[in-house]
C-alpha positions as CSV (number, residue, x, y, z in Angstrom):
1,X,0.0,0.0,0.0
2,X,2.8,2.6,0.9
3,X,3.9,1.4,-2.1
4,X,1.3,2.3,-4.5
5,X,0.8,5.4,-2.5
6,X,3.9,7.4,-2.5
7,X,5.9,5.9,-5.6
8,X,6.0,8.6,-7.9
9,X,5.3,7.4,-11.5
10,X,7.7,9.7,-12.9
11,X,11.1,8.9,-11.2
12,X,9.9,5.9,-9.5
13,X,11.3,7.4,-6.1
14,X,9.1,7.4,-2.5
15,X,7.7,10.4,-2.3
16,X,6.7,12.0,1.0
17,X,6.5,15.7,0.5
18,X,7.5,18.5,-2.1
19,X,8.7,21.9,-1.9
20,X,5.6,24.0,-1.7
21,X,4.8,25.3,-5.9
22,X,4.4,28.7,-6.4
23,X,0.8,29.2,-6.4
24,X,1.2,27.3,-2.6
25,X,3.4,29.9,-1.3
26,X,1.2,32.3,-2.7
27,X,-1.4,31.0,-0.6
28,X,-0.1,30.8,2.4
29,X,1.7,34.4,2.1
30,X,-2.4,35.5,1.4
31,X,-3.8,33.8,4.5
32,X,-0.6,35.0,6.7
33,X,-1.7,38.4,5.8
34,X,-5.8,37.2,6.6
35,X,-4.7,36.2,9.9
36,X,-2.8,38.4,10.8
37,X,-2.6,41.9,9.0
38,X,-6.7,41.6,9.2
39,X,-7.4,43.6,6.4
40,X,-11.7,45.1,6.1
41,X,-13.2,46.7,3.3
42,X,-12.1,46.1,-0.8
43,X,-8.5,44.7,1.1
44,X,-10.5,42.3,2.6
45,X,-11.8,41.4,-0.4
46,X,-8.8,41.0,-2.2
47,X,-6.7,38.6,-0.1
48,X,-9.9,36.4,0.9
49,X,-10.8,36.3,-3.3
50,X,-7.2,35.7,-4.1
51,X,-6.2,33.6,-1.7
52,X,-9.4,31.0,-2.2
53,X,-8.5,31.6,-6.0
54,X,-5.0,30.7,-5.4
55,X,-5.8,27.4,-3.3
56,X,-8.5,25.9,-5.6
57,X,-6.2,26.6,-8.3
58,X,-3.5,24.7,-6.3
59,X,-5.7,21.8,-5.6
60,X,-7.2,21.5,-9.2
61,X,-3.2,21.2,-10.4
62,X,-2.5,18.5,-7.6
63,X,-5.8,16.6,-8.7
64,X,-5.0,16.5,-12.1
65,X,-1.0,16.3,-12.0
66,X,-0.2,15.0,-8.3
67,X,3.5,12.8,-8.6
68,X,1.3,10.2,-6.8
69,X,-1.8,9.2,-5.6
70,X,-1.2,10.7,-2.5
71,X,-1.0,14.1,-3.6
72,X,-3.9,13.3,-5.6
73,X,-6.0,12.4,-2.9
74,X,-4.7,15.8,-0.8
75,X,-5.7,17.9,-3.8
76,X,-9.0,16.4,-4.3
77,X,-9.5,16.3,-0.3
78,X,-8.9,20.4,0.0
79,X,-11.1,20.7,-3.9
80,X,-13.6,19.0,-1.8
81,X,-13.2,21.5,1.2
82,X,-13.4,24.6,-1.1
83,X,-16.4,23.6,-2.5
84,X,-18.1,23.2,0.3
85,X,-17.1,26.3,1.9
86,X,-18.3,27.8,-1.3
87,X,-21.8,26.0,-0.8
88,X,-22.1,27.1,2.4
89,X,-21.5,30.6,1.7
């Protein structure tokens, strides 16, 4: 099973974790600022339409391109989690 799971099909290596891709730091730079910088108004906006842009984006690209079933299954977990975020308004 850990086999199947973390082999990546390309290089044939184990593979546990990656160094985060662009549009992932991007993310993570927009929620720091969320968290912490708290923006209101038109900012507000901005970072919370970028920043669910930039992570659905992410987890599209892992879906459809993931190294492994692994990374598959986290990009289709967090697609799962947008969308229902979304639903719920």
């Amino acid at each position: 099973m850990k086999d199947w799971l973390f082999r990546d099909r390309g290089t044939g290596k184990i593979t546990y974790g990656q160094r985060p891709n662009v549009t992932l730091i991007a993310y993570y730079v927009l929620a720091a600022v969320r968290r912490f910088a708290k923006p209101t108004g038109q900012a507000q906006s901005a970072v919370n339409g970028l920043a669910d842009g930039l992570i659905t984006v992410w987890a599209i690209d892992e879906l459809a391109r993931g190294v492994n079933p692994f990374r598959r299954m986290i990009g289709g977990a967090t697609l799962v989690w947008r969308v229902r975020r979304v639903m719920a308004g």
